[in-house]
N, C-alpha and C positions, 0 to 999 in steps of 0.2 A: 506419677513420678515416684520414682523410687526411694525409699530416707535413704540417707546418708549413711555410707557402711565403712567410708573411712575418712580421719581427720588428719590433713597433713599440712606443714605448712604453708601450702600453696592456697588449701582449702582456706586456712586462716587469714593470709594475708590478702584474697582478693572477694573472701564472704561469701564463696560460693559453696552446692550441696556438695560437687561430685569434683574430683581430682582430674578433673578432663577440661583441657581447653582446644578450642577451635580456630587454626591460626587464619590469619589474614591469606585470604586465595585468590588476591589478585585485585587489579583496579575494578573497583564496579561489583565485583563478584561477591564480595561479602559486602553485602550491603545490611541495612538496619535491621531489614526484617528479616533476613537469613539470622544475623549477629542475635538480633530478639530472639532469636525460637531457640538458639543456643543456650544464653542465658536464663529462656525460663525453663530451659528444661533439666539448670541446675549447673552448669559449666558456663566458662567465659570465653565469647568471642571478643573479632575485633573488628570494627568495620576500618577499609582501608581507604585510608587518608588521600593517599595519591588519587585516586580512583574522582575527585571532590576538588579539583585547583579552585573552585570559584569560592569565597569565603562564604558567600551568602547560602550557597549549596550545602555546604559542609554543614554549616548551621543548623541548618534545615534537615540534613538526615539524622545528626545528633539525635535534634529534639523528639525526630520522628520514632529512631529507636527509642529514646528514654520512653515516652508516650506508651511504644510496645510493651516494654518491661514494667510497668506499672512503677516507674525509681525504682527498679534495678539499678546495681553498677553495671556498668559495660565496658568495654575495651575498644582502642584506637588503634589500627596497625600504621606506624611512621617507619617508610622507607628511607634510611639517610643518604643521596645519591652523592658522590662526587662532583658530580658535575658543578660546574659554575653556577652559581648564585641560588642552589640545591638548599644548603643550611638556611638564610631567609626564608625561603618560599615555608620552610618548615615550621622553623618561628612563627609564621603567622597563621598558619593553622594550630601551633599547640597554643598561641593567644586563643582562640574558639575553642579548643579542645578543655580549656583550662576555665572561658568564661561560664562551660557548659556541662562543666562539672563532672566531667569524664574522667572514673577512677583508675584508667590504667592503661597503660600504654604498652604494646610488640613492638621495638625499635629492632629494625633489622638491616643489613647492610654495611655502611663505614662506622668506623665509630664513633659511639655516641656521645663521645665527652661533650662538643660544643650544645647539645642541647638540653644535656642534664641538670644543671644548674638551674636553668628555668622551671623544667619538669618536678624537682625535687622539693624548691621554694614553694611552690603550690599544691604542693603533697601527691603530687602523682606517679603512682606505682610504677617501675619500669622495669620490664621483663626485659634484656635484650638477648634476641636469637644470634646463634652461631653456628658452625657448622664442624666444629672441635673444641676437645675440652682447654686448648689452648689459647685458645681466643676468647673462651668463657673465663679463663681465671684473669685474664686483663680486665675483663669487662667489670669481674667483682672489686680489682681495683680502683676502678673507675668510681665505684659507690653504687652500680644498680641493686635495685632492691632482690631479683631472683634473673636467674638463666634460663634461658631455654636451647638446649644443644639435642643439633639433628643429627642424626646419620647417611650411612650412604645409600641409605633407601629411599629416602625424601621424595617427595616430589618437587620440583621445584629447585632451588639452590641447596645441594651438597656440599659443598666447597669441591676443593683438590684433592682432599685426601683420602677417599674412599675409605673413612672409617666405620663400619656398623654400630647402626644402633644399640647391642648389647655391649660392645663393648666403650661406648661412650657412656653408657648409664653408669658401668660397674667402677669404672677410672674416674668418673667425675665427682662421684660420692665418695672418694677416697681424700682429693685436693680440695673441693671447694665446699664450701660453708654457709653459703647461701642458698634459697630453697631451687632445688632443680626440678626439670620440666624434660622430659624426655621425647623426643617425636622422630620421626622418620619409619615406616614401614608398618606403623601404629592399626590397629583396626578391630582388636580384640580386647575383652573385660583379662583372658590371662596374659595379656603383654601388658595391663596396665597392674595387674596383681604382681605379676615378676619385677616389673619397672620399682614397684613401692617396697618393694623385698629388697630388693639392691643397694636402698636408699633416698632413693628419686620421690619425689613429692605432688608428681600429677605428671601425663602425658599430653602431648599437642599429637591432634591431627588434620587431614587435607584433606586427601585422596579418598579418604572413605566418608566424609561427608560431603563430597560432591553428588549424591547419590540423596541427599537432605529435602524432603518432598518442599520444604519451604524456600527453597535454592531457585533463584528463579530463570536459570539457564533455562536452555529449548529441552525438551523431554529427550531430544535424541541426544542430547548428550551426556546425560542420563543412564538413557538404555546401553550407551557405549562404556559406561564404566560396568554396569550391572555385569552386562554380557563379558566382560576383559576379565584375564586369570591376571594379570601384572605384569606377563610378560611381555607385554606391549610396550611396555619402556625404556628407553632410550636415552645416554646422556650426551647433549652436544654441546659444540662451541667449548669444547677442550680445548684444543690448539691457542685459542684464545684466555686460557685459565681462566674463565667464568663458568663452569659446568654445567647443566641447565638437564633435569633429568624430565621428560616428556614424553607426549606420548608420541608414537611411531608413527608417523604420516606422511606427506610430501614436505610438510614444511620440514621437519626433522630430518627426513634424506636427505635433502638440499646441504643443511650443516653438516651433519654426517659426512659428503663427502667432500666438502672445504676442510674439515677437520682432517680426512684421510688425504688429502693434499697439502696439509700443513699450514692453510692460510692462515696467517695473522692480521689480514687490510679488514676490519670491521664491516666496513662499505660494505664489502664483497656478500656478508651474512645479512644486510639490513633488510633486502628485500622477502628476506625469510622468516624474519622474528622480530617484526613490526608489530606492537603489543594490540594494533587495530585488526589485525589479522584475527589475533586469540579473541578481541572482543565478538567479531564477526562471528567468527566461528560457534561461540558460546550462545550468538543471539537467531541463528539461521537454524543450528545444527547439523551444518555441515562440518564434518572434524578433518576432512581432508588439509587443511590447512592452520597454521598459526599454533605459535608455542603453549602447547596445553599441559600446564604443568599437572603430572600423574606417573604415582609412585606403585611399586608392588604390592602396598595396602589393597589396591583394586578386588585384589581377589577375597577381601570379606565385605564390598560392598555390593551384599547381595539381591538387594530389592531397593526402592525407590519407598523413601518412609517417613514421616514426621524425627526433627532431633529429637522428640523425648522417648518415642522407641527404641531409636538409636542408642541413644544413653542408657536407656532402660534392658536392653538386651548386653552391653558392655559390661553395668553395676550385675548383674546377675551369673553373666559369666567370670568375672573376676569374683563374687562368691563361691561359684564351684570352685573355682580356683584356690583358694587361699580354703577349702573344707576339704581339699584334696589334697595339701601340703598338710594340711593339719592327720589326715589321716594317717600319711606315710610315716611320721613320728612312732618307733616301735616301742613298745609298752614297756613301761620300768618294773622291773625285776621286785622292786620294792612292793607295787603294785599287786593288789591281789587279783587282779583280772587277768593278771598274768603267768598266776600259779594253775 
């Protein structure tokens, strides 16, 4: 593992080496041992919450990751749904998430006032993702401890507004004051050098650690991100303003062309973006089907590898990177190296 080459507040506030975290990739998919290999390889995952309805389960992969990390902190990814009786179900997993001493939580989705009070009583760190710096500056009113705002490169949920990731970095570190977390298109050491130049205090990524040898999808899907330049990506289920950026497949053409017919009946898209499908998909290896969130980070995920390679190739690139800004600084006149 590599020291630590930069301290940012993100570093500080969740005790980690490296200014990288690993967001929540879905039910099931980020699971402990994925989430462990993250964290000990210096960054902070999240295993995802939803992914665990049974409480005893939830429990149980807790402990399992703690056990991995040797007490490491680790992170919870809580999706906030709308839907009815969504907020309970959630409460009673951050009851487990709270008995079991989990230091931080990815809240993503609606917002998360009804569940911060709790979260906060019990000390637990709360990042909430967005998908604009607009929604990020509510969220700091809210009282979360740091942001995390995506771009329009994500995988996954973008929002509406197709903002890019650079320019969310660069506008967000001008308004808000709480530590930022940058993610969308993510996959290199010099986008997280540029990211901390801007202001920004650690990046999230996806897409490029699907490719995470400790990820325990089917290899072939896998080989399918290895082999993808990103332009395999696709955002659907517009029509319906829920944006979903995925990869190209049958499922995807099906909303694609609801979308190009303007449908708004849900129904109509259910039989295409049944979250069983993606599970499927993930555990056969067939990618013909189901909503596979994957963003144009794809094209630096270029081998199938342990996360602390991963990291370790990132921390070393963003060294070049910040000894190459350092270079282009031209020499002062005062300087005799300059006579």
């Amino acid at each position: 593992m590599r020291p630590a080459l930069f301290r940012t507040r993100i570093t500080e506030l969740l005790g980690i080496r490296h200014p990288i975290l690993a967001g929540g990739m879905g039910p099931r998919v980020s699971d402990a041992r994925y989430v462990a290999a993250v964290v000990n390889a210096g960054g902070m995952g999240f295993i995802v919450a939803a992914g665990f309805p049974d409480p005893d389960e939830f429990r149980s992969e807790l402990r399992r990751c703690r056990e991995l990390t040797a007490g490491r902190p680790f992170g919870v990814n809580l999706y906030l749904s709308r839907q009815a009786g969504g907020v309970e179900r959630l409460r009673r997993q951050i009851g487990v998430l709270i008995d079991e001493g989990v230091a931080c939580v990815e809240t993503a989705g609606a917002n998360p006032e009804p569940v911060l009070p709790l979260l906060r009583e019990a000390g637990v760190k709360v990042l909430h993702k967005v998908p604009a710096v607009r929604y990020a500056r509510t969220a700091v009113k809210l009282g979360v401890d740091a942001v995390i705002i995506v771009g329009n490169d994500c995988g996954g949920h973008p929002g509406i507004h197709g903002i890019g990731s650079i320019v969310q970095a660069a506008h967000a570190t001008q308004v808000i004051d709480v530590p930022i977390v940058i993610g969308g298109g993510i996959g290199t050491g010099r986008q997280l050098a540029a990211v901390l130049a801007m202001g920004a205090d650690a990046v999230v990524m996806g897409t490029r650690m699907l490719v995470t040898e400790e990820l325990w999808i089917h290899p072939a899907a896998k080989d399918l991100v290895v082999q993808g330049d990103g332009t395999e990506s696709v955002i659907v289920k517009k029509a319906l303003r829920d944006h979903h950026r995925v990869y190209r497949n049958e499922s995807a053409e099906a909303a694609l062309a609801l979308d190009d017919a303007k449908v708004t009946d849900f129904e109509q898209y259910r039989p295409h973006v049944m979250g069983s499908l993606t599970h499927e998909a993930f555990v056969t290896g067939d990618m013909r089907t189901g909503m596979l969130d994957y963003g144009p980070a794809a094209v630096f995920a270029d081998a199938v590898e342990p996360a602390e390679v991963i990291f370790d190739r990132l921390i070393d690139d963003a060294s070049a990177a910040a000894e190459r800004l350092a270079a282009l600084r031209p020499v002062s006149e005062c300087d005799p190296r300059g006579s």
